[in-house]
PAKENU-941876 format. One line per field, with one value per residue: x, y, z of N, C-alpha, C, O in turn; residue in one letter. Coordinates in steps of 0.2 Angstrom, whole numbers, always signed. Layout:
N
n.px: c(X, ...);
n.py: c(Y, ...);
n.pz: c(Z, ...);
ca.px: c(X, ...);
ca.py: c(Y, ...);
ca.pz: c(Z, ...);
c.px: c(X, ...);
c.py: c(Y, ...);
c.pz: c(Z, ...);
o.px: c(X, ...);
o.py: c(Y, ...);
o.pz: c(Z, ...);
aa: c(A, ...);
# end
This chain:
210
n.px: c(+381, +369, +361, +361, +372, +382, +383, +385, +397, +406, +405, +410, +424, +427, +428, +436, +448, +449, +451, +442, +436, +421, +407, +404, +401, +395, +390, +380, +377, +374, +387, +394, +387, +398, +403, +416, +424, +420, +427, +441, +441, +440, +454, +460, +457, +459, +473, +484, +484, +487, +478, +470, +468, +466, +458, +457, +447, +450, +465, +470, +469, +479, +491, +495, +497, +508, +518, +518, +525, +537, +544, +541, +533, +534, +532, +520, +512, +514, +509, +497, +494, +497, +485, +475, +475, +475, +467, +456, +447, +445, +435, +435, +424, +418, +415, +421, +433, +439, +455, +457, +465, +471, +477, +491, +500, +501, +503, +499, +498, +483, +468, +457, +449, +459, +461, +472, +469, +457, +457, +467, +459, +448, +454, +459, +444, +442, +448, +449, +434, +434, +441, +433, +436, +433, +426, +424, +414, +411, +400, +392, +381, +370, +376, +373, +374, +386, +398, +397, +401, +415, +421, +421, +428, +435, +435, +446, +455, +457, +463, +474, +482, +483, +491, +502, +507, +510, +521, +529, +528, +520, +509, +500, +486, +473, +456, +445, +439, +423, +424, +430, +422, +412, +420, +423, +408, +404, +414, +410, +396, +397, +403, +393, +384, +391, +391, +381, +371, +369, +358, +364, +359, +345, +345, +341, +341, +348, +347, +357, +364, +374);
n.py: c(+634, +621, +622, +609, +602, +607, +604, +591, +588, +595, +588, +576, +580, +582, +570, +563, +569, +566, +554, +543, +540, +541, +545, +543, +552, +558, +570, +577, +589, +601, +612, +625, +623, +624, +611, +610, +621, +615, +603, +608, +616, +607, +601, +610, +612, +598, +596, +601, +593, +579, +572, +570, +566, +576, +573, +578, +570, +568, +574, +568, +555, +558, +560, +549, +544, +550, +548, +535, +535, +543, +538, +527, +511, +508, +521, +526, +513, +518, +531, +526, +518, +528, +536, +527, +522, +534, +546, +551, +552, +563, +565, +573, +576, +565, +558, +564, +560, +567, +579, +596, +606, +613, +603, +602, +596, +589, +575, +571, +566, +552, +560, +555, +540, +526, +509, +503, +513, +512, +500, +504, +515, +505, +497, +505, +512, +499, +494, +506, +503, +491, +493, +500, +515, +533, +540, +557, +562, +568, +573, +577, +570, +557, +546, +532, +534, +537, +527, +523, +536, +537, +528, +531, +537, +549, +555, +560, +558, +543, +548, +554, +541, +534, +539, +544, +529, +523, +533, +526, +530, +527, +514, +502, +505, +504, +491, +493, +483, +475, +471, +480, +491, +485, +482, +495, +500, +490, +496, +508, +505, +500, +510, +519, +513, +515, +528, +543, +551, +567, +577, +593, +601, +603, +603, +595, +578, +564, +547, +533, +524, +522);
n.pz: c(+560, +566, +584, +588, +583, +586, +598, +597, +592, +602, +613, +606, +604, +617, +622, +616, +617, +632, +630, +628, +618, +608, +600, +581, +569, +554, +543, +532, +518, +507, +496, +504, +518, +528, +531, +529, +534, +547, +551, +549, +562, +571, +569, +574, +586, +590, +586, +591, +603, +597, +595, +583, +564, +550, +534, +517, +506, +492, +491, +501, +492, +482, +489, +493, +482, +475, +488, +486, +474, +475, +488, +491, +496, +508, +516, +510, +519, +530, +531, +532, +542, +551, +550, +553, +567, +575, +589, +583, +566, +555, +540, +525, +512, +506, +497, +486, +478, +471, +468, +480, +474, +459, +446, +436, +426, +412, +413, +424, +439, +442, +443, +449, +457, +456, +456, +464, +474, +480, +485, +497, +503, +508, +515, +525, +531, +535, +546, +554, +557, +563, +575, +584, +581, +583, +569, +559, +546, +530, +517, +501, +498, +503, +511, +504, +490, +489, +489, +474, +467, +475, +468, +454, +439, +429, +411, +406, +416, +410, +400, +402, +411, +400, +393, +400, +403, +388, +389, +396, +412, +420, +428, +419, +414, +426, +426, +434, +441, +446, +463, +468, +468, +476, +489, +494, +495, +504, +515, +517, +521, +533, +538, +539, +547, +558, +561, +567, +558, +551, +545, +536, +527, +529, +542, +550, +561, +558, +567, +563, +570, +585);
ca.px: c(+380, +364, +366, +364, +376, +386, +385, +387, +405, +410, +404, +415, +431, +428, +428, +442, +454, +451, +452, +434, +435, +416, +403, +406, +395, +393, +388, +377, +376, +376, +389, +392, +384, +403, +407, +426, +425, +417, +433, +447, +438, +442, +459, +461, +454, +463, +480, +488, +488, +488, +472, +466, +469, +460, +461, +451, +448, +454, +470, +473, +473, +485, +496, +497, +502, +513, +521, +522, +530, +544, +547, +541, +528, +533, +533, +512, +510, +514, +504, +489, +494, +493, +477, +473, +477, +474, +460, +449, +449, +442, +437, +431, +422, +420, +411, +423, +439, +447, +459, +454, +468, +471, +482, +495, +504, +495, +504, +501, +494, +478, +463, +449, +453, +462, +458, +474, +467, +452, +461, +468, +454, +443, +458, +461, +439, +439, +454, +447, +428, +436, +444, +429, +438, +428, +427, +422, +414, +408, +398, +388, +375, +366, +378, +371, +377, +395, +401, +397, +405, +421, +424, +420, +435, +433, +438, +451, +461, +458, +467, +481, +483, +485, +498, +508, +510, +511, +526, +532, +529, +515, +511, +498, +480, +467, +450, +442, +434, +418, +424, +433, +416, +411, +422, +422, +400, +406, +416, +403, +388, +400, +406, +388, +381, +394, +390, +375, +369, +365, +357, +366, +356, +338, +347, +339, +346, +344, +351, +358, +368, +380);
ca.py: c(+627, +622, +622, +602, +600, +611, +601, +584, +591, +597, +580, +572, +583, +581, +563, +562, +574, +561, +547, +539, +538, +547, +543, +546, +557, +558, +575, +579, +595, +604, +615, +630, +622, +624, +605, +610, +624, +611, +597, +613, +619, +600, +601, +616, +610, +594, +592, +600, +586, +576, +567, +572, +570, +579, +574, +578, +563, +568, +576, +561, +549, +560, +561, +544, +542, +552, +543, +529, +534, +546, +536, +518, +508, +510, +526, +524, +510, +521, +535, +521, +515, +532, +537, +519, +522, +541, +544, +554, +553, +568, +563, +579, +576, +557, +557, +566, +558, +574, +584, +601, +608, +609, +597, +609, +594, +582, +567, +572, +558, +554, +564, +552, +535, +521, +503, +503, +518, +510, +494, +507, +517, +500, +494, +511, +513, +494, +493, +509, +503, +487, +493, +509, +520, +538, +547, +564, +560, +574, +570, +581, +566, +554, +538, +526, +536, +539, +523, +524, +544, +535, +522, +532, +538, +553, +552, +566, +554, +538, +547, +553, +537, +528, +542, +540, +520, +522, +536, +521, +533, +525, +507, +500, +507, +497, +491, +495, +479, +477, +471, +487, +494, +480, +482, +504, +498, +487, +500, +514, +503, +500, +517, +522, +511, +517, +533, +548, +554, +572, +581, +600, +606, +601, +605, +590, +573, +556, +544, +529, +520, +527);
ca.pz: c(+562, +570, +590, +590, +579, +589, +605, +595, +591, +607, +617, +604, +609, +625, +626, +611, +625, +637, +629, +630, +608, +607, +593, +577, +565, +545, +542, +524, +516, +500, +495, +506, +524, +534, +532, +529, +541, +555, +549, +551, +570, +572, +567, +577, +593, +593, +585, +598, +608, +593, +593, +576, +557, +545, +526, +513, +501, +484, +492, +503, +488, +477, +492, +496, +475, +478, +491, +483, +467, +477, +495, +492, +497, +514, +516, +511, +524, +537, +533, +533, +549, +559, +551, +557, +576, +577, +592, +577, +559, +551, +533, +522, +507, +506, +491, +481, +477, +467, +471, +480, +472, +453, +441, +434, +422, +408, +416, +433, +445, +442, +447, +452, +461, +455, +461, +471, +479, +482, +489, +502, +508, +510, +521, +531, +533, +537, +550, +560, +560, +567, +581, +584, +582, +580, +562, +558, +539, +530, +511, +498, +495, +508, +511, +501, +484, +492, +484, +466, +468, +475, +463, +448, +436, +424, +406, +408, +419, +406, +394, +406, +410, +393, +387, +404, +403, +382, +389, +402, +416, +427, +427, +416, +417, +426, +421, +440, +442, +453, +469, +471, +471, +483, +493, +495, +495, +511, +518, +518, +526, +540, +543, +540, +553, +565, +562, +568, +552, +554, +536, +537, +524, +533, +549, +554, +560, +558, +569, +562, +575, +589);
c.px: c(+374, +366, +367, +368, +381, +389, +386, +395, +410, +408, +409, +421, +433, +429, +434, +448, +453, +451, +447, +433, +428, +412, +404, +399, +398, +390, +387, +376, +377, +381, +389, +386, +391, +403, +414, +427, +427, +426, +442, +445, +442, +448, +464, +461, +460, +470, +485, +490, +487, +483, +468, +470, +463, +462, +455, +452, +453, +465, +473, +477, +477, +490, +499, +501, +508, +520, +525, +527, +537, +547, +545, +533, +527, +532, +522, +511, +511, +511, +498, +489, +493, +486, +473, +471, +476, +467, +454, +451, +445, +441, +432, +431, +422, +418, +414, +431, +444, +450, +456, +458, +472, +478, +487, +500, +502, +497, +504, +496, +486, +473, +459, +453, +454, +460, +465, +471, +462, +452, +462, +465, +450, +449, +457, +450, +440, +443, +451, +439, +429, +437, +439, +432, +433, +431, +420, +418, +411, +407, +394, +382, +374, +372, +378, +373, +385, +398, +404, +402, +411, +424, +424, +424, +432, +438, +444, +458, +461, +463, +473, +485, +488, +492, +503, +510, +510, +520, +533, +533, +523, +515, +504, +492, +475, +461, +445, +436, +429, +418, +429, +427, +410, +412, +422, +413, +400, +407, +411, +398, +391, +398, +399, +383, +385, +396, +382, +376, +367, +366, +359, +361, +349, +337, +341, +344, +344, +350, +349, +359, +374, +383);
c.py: c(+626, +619, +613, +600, +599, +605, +593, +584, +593, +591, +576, +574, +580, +575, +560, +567, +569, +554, +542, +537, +543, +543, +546, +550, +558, +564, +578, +586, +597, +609, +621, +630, +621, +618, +606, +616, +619, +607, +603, +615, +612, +599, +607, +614, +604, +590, +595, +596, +580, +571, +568, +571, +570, +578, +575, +574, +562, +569, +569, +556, +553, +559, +553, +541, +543, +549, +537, +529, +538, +542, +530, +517, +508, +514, +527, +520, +516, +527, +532, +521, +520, +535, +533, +522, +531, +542, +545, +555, +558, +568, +569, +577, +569, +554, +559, +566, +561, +579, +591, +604, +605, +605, +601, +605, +590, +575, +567, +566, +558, +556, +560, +545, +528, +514, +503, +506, +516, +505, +500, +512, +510, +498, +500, +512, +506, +494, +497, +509, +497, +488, +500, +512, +526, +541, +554, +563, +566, +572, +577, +577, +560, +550, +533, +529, +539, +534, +524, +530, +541, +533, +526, +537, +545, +553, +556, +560, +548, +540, +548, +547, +532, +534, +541, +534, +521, +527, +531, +525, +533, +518, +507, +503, +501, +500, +493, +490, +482, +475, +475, +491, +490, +479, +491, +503, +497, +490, +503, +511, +502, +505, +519, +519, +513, +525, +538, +550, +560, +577, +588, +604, +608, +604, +599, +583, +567, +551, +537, +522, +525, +519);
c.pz: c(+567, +579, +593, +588, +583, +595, +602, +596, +599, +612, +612, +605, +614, +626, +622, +616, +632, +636, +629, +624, +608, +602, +587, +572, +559, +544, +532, +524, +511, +500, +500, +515, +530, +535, +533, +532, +547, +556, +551, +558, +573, +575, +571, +585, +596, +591, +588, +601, +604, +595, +588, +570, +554, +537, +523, +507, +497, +485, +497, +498, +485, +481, +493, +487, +474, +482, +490, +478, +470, +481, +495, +496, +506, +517, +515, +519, +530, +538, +536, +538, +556, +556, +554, +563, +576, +581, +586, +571, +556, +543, +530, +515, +502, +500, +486, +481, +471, +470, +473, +479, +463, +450, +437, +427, +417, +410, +423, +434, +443, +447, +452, +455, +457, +458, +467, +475, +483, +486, +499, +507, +510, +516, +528, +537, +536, +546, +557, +563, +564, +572, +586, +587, +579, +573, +564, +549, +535, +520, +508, +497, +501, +506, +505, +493, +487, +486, +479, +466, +468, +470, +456, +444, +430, +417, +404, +410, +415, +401, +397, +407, +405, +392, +393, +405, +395, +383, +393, +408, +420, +423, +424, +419, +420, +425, +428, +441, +447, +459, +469, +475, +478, +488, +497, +498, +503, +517, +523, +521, +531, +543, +544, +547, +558, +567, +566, +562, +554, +548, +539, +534, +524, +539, +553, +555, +560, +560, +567, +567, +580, +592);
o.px: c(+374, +371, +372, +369, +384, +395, +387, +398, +416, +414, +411, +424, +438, +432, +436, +454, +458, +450, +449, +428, +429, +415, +404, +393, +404, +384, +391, +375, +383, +380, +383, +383, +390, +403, +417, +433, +432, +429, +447, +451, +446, +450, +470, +466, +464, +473, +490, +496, +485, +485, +462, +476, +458, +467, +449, +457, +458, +469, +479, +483, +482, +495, +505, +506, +512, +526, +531, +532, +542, +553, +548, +529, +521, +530, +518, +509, +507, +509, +495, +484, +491, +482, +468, +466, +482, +462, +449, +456, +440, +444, +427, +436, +424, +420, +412, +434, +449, +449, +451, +456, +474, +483, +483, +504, +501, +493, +507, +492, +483, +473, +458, +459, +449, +459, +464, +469, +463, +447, +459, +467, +449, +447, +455, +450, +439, +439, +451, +437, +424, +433, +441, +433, +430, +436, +416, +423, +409, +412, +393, +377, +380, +374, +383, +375, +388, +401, +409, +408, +414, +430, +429, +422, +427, +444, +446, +464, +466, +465, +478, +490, +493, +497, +508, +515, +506, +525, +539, +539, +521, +518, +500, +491, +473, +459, +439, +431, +430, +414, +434, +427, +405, +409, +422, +412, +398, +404, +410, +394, +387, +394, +397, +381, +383, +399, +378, +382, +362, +370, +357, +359, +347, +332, +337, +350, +338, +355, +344, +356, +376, +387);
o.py: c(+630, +616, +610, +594, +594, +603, +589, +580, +591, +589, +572, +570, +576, +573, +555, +567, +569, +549, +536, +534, +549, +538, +552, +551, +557, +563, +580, +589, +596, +613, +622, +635, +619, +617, +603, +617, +619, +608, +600, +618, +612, +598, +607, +615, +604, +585, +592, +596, +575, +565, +566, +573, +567, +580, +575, +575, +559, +567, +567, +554, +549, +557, +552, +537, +539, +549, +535, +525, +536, +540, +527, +521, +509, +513, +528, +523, +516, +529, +534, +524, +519, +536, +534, +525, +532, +539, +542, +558, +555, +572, +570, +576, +567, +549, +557, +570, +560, +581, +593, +609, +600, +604, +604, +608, +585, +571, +564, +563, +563, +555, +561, +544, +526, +515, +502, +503, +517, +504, +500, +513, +510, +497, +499, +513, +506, +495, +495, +512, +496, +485, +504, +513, +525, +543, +555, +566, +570, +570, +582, +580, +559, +549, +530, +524, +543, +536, +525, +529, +541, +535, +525, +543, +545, +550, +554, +559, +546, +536, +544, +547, +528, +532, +538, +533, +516, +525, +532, +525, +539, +517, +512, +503, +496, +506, +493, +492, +487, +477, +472, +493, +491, +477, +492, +505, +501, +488, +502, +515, +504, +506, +521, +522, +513, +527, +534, +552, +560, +580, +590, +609, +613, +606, +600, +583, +565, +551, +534, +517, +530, +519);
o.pz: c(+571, +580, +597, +590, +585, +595, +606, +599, +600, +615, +615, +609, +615, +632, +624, +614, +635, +640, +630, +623, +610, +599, +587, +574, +559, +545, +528, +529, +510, +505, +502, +517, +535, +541, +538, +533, +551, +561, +554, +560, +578, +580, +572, +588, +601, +593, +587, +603, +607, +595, +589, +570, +554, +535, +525, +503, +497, +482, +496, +498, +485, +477, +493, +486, +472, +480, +492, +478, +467, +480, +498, +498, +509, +523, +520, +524, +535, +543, +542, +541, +562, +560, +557, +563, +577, +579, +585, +570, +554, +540, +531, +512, +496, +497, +480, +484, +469, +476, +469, +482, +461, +453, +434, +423, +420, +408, +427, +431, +442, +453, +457, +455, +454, +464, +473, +480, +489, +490, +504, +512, +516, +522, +534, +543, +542, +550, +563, +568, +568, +576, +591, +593, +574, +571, +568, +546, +539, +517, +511, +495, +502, +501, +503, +490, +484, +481, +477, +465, +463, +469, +453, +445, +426, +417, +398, +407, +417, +397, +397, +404, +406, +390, +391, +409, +395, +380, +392, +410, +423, +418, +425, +425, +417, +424, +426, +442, +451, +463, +472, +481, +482, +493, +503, +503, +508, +522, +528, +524, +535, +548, +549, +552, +564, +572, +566, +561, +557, +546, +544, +537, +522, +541, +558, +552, +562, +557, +568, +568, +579, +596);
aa: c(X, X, X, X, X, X, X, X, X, X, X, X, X, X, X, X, X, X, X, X, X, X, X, X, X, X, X, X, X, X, X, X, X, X, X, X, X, X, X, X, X, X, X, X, X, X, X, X, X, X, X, X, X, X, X, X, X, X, X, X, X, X, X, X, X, X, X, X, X, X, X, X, X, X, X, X, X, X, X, X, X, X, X, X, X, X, X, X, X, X, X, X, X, X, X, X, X, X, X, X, X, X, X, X, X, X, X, X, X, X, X, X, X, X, X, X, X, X, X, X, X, X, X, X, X, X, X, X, X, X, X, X, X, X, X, X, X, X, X, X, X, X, X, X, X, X, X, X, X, X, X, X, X, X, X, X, X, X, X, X, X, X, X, X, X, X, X, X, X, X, X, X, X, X, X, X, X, X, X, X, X, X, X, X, X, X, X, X, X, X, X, X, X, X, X, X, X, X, X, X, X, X, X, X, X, X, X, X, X, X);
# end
């Protein structure tokens, strides 16, 4: 990790251990530059005194499908609400809305994000750039292609889909209108302005906003 990085991270700690919030940071890098190291060091550092969660996208939203379909709707809202209000959100892999763990049933949940899902990250990203609270963001591709990535459904999970509501065991497929991606678009120009942008794989950085 290069040493400014470094000390980006340990000024955010430190100021997230005393309660001061800190600046958030967007961290780019290809494969293999210790993003989901940096985001576990994180995770390590501060959930101890419980000022951290750490998700990684794709495993977020399954979890939260999950939720819905065992524990209820409520049972969601309330994850939402402490990643909301948590001092740091640790988000890994923001571009990539698959599971990091495989799919193991042909009716399993779907893979890629669904417009609820989409509904509920644009809430959780809006809610905590409202209130600036800090993220930890971490992508494979510049910001501005985040979006499209998010929104964007593989044909794997369209047929899943159709044969578990043809089974009657998920609810009708949807068509992923465009103010889904309007609204995920909206999100990310937020979070990106209210981030430090710092390229891993250049090991340079480019400051956007603090």
């Amino acid at each position: 990790m290069p040493s400014g990085v470094a000390a980006d991270i340990e000024r955010l700690c430190g100021a997230v251990l005393a309660g001061e919030g800190g600046h958030s940071l967007w961290l780019v890098g290809d494969e293999g530059q210790s993003k989901s190291a940096l985001c576990a060091y994180l995770g390590q550092r501060l959930f101890p005194a419980g000022k951290v969660a750490v998700e990684h996208l794709g495993d977020l939203l399954a979890h939260l499908r999950w939720l819905g379909a065992v524990r209820g709707e409520g049972a969601v809202e309330e994850k939402l609400a402490k990643l909301a209000h948590v001092p740091l959100l640790v988000i890994d892999d923001l571009d990539r809305p698959v599971r990091s763990f495989p799919v193991t049933t042909a009716l399993a949940m779907r893979e890629s994000a669904s417009s609820r899902d989409l509904l509920r990250l644009y809430e959780l990203l809006d809610e905590r750039v409202s209130s600036a609270l800090p993220f930890v963001v971490t992508s494979r591709v510049e910001p501005g292609r985040c979006a499209e990535n998010v929104t964007s459904i593989n044909r794997v999970d369209l047929v899943r889909a159709l044969v578990a509501t043809a089974s009657g065991t998920a609810d009708p497929i949807e068509d992923f209108p465009s103010y889904t991606l309007d609204l995920i678009s909206k999100a990310v120009d937020q979070l990106q302005e209210a981030c430090r942008l710092v390229q891993l794989s250049s090991e340079r950085r480019l400051d956007q906003a603090a």
